[in-house]
C-alpha positions as CSV (number, residue, x, y, z in Angstrom):
1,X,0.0,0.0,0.0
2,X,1.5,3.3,-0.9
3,X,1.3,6.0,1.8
4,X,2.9,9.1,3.3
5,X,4.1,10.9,6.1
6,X,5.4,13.7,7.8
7,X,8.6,14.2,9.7
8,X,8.1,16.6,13.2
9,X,9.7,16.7,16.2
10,X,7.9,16.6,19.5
11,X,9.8,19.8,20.3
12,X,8.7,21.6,17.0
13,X,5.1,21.1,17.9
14,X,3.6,25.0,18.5
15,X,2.2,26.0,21.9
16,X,2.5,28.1,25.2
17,X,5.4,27.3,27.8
18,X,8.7,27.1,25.5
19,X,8.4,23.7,23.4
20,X,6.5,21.2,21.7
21,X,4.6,18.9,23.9
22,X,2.4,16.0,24.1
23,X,-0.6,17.9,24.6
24,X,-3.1,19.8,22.3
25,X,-1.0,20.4,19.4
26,X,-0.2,17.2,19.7
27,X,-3.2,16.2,19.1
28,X,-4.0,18.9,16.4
29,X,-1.4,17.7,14.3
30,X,-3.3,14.1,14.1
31,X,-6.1,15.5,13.1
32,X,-4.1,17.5,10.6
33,X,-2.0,14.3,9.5
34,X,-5.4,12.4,9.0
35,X,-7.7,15.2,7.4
36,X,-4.5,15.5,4.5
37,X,-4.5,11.6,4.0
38,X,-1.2,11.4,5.2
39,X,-0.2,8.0,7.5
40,X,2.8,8.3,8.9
41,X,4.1,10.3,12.3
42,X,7.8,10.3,12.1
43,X,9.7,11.6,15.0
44,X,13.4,12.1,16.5
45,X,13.9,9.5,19.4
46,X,12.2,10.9,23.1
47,X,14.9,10.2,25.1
48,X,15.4,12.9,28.1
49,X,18.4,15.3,26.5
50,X,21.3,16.6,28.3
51,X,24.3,19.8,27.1
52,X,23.8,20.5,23.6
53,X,20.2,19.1,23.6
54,X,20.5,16.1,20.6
55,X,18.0,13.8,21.0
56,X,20.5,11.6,19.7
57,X,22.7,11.9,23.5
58,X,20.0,11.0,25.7
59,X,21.0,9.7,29.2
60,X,18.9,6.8,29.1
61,X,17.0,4.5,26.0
62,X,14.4,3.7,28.4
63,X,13.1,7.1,29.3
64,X,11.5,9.8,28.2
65,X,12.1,13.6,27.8
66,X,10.4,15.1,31.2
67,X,10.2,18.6,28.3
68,X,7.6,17.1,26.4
69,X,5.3,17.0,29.4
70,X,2.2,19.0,29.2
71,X,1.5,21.5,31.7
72,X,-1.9,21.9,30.7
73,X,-2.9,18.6,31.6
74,X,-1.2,18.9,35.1
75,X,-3.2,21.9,35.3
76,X,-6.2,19.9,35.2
77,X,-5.1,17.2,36.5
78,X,-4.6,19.7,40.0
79,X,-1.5,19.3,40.1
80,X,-0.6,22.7,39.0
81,X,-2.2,26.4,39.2
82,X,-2.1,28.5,36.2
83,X,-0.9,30.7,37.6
84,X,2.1,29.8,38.8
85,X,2.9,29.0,35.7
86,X,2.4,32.5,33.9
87,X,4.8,33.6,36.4
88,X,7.8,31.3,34.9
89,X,9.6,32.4,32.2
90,X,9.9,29.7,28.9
91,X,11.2,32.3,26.6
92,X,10.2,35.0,24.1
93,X,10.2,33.5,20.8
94,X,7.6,31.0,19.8
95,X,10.0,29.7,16.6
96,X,12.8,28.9,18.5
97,X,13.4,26.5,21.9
98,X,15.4,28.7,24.4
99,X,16.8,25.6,26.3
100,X,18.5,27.5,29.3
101,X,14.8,29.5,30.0
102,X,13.5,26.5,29.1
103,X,15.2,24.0,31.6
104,X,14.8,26.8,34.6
105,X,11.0,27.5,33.8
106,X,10.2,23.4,32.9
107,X,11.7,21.7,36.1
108,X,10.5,24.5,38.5
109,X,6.7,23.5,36.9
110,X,7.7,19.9,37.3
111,X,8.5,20.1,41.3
112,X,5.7,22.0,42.0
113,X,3.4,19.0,39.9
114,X,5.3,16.7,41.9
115,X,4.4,18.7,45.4
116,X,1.0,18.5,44.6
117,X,1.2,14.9,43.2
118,X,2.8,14.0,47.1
119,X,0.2,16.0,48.7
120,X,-2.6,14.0,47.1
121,X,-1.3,11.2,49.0
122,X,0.9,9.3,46.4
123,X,4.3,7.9,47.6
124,X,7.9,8.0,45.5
125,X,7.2,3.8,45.6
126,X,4.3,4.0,44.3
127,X,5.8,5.8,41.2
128,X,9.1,3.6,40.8
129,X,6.6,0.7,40.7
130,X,4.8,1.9,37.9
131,X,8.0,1.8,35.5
132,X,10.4,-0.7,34.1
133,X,13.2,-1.7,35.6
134,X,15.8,0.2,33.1
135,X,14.0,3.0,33.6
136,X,14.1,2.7,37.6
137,X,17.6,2.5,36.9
138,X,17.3,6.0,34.6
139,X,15.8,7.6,38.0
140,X,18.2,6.6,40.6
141,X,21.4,7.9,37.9
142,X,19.5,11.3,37.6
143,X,18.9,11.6,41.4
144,X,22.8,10.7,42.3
145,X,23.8,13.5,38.9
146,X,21.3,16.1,40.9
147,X,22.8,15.6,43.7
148,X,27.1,16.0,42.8
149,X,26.1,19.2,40.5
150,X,25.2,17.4,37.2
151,X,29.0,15.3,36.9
152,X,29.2,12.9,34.6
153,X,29.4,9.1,36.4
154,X,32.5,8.7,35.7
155,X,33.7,11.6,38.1
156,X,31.2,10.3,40.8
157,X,32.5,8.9,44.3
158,X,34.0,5.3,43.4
159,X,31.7,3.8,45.4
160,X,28.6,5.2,43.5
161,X,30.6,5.5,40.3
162,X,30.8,1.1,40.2
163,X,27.3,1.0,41.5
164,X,28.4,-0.8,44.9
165,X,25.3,-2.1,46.3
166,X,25.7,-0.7,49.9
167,X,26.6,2.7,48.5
168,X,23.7,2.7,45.8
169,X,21.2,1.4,48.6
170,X,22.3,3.8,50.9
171,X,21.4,6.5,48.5
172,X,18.3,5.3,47.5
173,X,16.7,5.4,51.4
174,X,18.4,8.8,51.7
175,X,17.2,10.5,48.7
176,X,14.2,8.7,48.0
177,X,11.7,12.1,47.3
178,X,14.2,13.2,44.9
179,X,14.4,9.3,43.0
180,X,10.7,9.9,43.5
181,X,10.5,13.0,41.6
182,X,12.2,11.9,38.0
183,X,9.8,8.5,38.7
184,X,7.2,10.8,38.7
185,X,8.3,12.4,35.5
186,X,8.2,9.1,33.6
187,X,4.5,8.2,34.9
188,X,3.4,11.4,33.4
189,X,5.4,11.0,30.3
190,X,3.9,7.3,29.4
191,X,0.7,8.7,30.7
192,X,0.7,11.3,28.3
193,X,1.8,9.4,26.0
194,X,0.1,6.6,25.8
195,X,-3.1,9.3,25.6
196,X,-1.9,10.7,22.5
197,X,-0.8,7.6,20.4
198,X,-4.1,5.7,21.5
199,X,-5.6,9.1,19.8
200,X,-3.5,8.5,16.8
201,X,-4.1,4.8,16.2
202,X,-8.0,5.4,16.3
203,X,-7.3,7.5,13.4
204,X,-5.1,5.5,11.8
205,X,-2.4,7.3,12.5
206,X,1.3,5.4,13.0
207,X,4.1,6.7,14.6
208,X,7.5,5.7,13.1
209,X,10.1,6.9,16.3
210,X,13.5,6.7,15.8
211,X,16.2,4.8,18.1
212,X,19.8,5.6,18.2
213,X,22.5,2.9,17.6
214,X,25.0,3.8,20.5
215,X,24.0,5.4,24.0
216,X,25.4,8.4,24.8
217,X,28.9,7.9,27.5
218,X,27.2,10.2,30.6
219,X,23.9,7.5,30.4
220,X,22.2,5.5,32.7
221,X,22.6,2.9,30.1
222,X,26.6,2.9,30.3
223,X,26.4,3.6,34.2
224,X,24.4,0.4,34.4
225,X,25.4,-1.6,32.2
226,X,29.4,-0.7,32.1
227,X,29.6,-5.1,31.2
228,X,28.1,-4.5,27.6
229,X,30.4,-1.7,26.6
230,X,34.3,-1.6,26.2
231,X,35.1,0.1,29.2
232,X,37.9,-0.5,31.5
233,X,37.4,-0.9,35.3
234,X,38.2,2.6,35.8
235,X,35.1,3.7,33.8
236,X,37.0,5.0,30.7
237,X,36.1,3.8,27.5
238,X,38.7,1.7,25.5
239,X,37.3,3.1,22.1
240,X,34.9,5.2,20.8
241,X,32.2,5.6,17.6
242,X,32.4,7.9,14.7
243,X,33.3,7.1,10.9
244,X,36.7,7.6,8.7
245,X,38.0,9.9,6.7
246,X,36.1,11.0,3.3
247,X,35.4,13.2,0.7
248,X,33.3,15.7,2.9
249,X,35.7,15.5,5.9
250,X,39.1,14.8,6.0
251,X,39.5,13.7,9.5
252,X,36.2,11.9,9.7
253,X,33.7,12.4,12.6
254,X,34.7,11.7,16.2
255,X,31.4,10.8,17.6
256,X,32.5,9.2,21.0
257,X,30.1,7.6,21.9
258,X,30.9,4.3,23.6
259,X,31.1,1.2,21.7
260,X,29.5,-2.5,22.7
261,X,31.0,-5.2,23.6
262,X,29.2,-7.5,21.4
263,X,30.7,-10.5,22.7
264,X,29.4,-9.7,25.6
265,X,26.0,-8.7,24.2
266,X,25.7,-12.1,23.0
267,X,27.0,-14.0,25.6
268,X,23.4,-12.6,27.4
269,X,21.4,-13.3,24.3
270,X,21.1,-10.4,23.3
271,X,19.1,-9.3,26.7
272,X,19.8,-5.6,26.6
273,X,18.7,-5.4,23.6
274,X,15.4,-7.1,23.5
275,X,14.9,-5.3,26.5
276,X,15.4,-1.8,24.6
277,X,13.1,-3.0,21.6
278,X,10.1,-4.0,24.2
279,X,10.1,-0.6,25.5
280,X,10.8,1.1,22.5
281,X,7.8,-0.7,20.6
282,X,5.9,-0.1,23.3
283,X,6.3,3.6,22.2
284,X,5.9,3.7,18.6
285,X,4.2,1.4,15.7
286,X,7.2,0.9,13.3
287,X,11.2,2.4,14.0
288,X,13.7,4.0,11.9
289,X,16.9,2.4,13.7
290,X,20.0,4.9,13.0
291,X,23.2,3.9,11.7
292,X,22.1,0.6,11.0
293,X,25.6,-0.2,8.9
294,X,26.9,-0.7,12.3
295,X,25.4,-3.5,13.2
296,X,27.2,-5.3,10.3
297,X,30.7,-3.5,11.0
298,X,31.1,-0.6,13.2
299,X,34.3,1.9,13.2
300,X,36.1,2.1,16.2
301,X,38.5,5.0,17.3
302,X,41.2,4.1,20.6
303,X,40.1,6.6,23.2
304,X,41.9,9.9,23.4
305,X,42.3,10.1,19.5
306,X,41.5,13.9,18.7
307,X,40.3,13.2,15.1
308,X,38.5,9.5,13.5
309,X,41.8,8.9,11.3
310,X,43.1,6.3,13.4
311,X,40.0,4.0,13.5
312,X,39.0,0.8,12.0
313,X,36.1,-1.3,11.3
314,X,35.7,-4.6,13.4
315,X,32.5,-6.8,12.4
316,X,29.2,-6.4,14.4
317,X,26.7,-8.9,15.3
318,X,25.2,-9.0,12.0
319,X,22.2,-11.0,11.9
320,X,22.5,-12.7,15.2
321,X,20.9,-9.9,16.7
322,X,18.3,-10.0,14.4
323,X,17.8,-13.8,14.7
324,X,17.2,-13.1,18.3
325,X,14.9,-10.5,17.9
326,X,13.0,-12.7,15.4
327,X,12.7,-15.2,18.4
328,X,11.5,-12.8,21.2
329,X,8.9,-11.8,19.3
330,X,7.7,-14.6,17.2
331,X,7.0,-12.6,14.4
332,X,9.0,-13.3,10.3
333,X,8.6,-9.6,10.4
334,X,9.7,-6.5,12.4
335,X,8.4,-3.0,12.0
336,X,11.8,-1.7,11.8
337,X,13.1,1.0,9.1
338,X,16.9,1.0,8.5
339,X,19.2,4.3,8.2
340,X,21.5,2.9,5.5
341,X,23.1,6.1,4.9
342,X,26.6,6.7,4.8
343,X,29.6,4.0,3.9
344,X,27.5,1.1,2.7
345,X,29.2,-2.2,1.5
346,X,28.0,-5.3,0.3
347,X,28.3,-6.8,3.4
348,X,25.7,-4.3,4.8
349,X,23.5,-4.7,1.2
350,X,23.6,-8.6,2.0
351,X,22.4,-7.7,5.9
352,X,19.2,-5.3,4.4
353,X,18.4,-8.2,2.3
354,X,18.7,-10.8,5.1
355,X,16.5,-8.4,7.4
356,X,14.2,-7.5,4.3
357,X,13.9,-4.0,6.4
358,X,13.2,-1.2,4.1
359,X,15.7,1.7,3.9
360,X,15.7,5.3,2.8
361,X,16.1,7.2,-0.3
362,X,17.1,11.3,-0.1
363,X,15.9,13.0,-3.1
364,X,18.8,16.0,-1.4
365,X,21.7,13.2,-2.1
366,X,20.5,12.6,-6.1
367,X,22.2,15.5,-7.6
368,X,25.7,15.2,-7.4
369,X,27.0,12.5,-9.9
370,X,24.6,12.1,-13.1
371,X,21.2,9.8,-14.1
372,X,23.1,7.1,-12.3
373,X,22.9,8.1,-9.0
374,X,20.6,5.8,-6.8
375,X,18.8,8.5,-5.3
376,X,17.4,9.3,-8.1
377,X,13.8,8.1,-8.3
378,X,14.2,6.3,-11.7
379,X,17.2,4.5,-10.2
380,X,14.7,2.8,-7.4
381,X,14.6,-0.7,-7.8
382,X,12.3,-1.8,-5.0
383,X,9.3,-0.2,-3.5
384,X,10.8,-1.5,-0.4
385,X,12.0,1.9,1.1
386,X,10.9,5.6,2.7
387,X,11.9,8.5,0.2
388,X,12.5,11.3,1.4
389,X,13.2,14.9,0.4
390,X,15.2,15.2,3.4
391,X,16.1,14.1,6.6
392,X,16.7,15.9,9.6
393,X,20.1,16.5,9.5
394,X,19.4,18.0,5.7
395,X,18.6,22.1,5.4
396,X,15.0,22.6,4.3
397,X,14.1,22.0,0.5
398,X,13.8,25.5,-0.2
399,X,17.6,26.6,1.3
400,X,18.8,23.6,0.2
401,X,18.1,24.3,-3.4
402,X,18.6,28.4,-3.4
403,X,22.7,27.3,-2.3
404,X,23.2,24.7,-5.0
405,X,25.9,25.5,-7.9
406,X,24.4,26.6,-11.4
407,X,24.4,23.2,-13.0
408,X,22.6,21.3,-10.0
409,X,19.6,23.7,-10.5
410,X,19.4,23.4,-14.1
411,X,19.6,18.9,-13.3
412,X,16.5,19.5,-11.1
413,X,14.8,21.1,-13.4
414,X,15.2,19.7,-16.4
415,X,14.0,16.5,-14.1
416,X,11.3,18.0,-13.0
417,X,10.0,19.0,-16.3
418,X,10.5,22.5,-15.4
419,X,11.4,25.4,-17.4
420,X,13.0,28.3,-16.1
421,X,14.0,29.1,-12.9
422,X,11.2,30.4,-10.7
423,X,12.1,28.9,-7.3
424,X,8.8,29.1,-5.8
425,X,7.4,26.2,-8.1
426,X,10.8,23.8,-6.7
427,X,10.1,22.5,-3.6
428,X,6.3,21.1,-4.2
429,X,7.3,20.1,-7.5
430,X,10.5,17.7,-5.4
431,X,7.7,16.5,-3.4
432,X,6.0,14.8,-6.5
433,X,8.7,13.5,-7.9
434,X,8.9,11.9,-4.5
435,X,5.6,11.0,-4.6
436,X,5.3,9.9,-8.0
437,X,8.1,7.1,-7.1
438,X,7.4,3.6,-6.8
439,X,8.8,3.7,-2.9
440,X,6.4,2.4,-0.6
441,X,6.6,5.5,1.7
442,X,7.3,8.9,1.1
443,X,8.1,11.2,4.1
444,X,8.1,14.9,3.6
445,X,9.6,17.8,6.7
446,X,7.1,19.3,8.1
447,X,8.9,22.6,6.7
448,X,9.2,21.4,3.2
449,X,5.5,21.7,2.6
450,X,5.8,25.1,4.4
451,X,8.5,26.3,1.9
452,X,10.9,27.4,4.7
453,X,14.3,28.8,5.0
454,X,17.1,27.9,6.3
455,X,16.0,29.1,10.0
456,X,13.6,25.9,9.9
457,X,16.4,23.3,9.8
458,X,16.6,21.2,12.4
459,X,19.9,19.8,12.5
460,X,23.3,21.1,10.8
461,X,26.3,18.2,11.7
462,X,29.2,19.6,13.3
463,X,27.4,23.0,14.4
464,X,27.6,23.5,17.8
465,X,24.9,26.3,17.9
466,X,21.5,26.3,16.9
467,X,20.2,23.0,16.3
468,X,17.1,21.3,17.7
469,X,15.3,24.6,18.6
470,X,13.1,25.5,15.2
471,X,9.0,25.0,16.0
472,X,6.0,25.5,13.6
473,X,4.3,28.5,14.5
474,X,0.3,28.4,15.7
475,X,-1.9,27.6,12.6
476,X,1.3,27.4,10.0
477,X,-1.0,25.1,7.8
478,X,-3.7,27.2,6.3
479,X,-6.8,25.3,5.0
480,X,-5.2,26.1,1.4
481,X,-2.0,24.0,2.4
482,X,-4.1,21.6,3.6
483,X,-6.1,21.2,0.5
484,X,-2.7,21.2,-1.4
485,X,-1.0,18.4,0.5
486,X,-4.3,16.3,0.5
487,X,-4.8,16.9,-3.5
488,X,-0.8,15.6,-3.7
489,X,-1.3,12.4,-1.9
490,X,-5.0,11.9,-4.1
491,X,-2.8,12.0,-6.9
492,X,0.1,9.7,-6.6
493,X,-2.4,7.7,-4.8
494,X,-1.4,7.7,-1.2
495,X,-4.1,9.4,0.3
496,X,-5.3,7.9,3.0
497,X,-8.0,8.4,5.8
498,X,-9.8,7.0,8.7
499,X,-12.5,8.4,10.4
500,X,-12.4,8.5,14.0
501,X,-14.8,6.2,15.5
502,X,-16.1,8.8,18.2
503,X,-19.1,10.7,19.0
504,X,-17.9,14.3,19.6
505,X,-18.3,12.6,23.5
506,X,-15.8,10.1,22.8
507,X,-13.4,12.6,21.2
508,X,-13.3,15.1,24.5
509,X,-12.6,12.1,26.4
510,X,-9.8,11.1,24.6
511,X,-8.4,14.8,24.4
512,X,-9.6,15.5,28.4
513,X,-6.9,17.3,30.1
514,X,-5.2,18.4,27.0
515,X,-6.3,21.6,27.4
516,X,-6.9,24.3,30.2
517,X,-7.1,27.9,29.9
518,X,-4.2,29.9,31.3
């Protein structure tokens, strides 16, 4: 079946208190995706973010971002007054996340929820209860980070540092409000959550979230789990991720990230892991999984290196972690979407076809080398894959295109059947040739269809400054846009919509607490 989809972040949704959040925008933009025929939800991963604010470093896989709470519902919930939060300060601009306003104004919001949550008579056990066990885990590392300034566990006392059980219990009966609290957090979260995509699947709505390959090295993950990744017994990793040297970089990309120790990883059966795909399909309906070349080979620097040149590739699990994921779930199948991007060999082409997962075409990588280049939507040979016109770590259509050389334009538009070069015909007329392809999915930006500049990219690699903060403004699809994306889909025939099955009763239910007036 063909379909489509848009890619937003959470934090991009529009609405009051400094970021996107899982209350009534949320829920405006599945009404939106449904009333345009389009399918698909695709996110950035949830996780809760740390410095620099990547979705892509989160301290734990099991958790999720305490930001993309809704105040509103707390408000009616009682938790919260309304006015104690006009007095808080999220920031000025509604476009952009200020994430030092933001983390001051959120977290003072969230204490005073939790006050009120306590005074109601619920305990800090009652909320650690109501969570995994990884994600228990997630509360006691943040409680023990709040508490020595925001370190970094490898800087913590040794005794906490190696998770010694007398030092870690101790801890725990000594701090338990503050456990308590980031517990708390994460019952809200997969309240909320669960709320939303409920809301979403009765309107046939999916949500394709995204999971990162490696954990970032300040994680409750690496904290916990030191066994599964090369570390030494001082807590310092042996190497670290990134990828060589090529034409766009000549010292390749130190990502750091810790590695696994897939030996180890296997020795377990693959525990962790399974572990990570329950929760995380517990979140979402399908998953793009990122970097997914490195689970055939991964490239691994020596800790301390200052640039990637020094790395080399060492073989993954390949399918064996597959194979076991096969298993835990009984299924042939797994909704899983691979990010086979980047250095791809035919080692990783034979993995894709083992897995049969579909991967991803970027109409923003076709232009470069001629009619032969695989991005190119005559060059497809399987339906089995997501096209899109960009990614998030792509600029926006529109900047994308007004910063190419001379003879790149004049390739897109003799493709596009285009004469000319009136700019404001370019990006809807990518977006068909997208559509028109014989990919199974097609996922479009959210600010592609809104013909944004370069102040609506998400993501720019290797900037430090600026990235994860753009958000749609209130109302940025007019009912003409609407009209236009839903008369696209029609005609490349992936159009799609489901009614809701709800009274206009039924509906307020499912969107109760999503809104309160301030």
């Amino acid at each position: 079946m063909k379909q489509a989809g848009i890619l937003l972040p959470v934090f991009s949704l529009p609405g009051r208190y400094g970021v996107g959040t899982l209350g009534k925008a949320a829920f405006d933009f599945v009404d939106f995706l449904s009333e345009t025929g389009n399918r698909i939800w695709q996110i950035l991963p949830m996780g809760p973010t740390g410095f620099g604010n990547s979705p892509y470093q989160a301290f734990s896989a099991f958790a999720g971002n305490p930001y993309f709470i809704d105040l509103e519902t707390l408000v009616s919930e009682g938790l919260l007054a309304s006015e104690e939060l006009a007095a808080l300060d999220f920031g000025e601009d509604s476009e952009r996340v200020d994430y030092g306003k933001l983390y001051a104004a959120k977290f003072a919001a969230l204490r005073r929820a939790y006050a009120g949550w306590r005074k109601a008579g619920n305990t800090p056990k009652e909320a650690l209860r109501s969570i995994p066990a990884e994600t228990q885990s997630y509360c006691v590392f943040m409680a023990i980070k709040e508490s020595l300034g925001g370190a970094s566990w490898d800087v913590w006392p040794e005794a906490l540092r190696d998770r010694q059980e007398r030092a870690v219990a101790a801890f725990m009966e000594a701090q338990e409000e503050e456990i308590g609290f980031f517990a708390f957090l994460q019952l809200k979260f997969q309240e909320q959550w669960k709320r939303l995509r409920a809301y979403a699947g009765a309107r046939d709505i999916r949500i394709l979230g995204d999971i990162p390959i490696y954990c970032a090295p300040d994680s409750a993950d690496v904290w916990a789990h030191r066994e599964l990744f090369q570390y030494d017994n001082l807590g310092h990793p042996k190497s670290v991720a990134g990828v060589p040297p090529d034409a766009f970089s000549a010292t390749g990309q130190l990502w750091g990230n810790p590695l696994y120790d897939w030996r180890a990883h296997e020795k377990s059966g693959f525990r962790w892991w399974l572990d990570r795909m329950d929760y995380c399909l517990g979140l979402y309906d399908e998953l793009r999984v990122d970097h997914f070349r490195g689970f055939e080979a991964y490239y691994a620097i020596p800790y301390g290196e200052e640039t990637a040149e020094n790395g080399k590739w060492v073989k993954g699990p390949g399918m064996a972690l597959f194979e076991a994921m096969y298993s835990h779930f009984g299924t042939e199948k797994l909704p899983i979407v691979a990010e086979d991007l980047g250095v791809i060999t035919e080692e990783v082409v034979e993995l894709m076809e083992q897995t049969g997962f579909p991967g991803m075409k970027v109409l923003q990588f076709a232009w470069d080398s001629g009619a032969g280049n695989t991005y190119l939507p005559h060059n497809f040979t399987t339906p089995n894959c997501i096209c899109y016109t960009g990614t998030h770590d792509n600029d926006t259509l529109r900047h994308w295109f007004d910063t190419l050389p001379d003879w790149q334009r004049d390739y897109i538009y003799r493709y596009t059947s285009r004469s000319g070069n009136d700019w404001k015909f370019m990006p809807e007329l990518l977006i068909k040739r997208a559509m028109a392809s014989i990919a199974d999915t097609v996922i479009v930006p959210a600010a592609d269809y809104l013909d944004k500049g370069g102040e609506a990219r998400i993501n720019a690699p290797g900037e430090g400054v600026g990235n994860w903060q753009w958000r749609l403004e209130e109302n940025a699809f007019s009912q003409e846009k609407k009209r236009v994306i839903a008369e696209i889909l029609g005609t490349y025939g992936r159009y799609h919509r489901t009614e809701p099955p709800a009274t206009e009763e039924t509906v307020a239910e499912e969107k109760k607490g999503e809104s309160v007036e301030g």
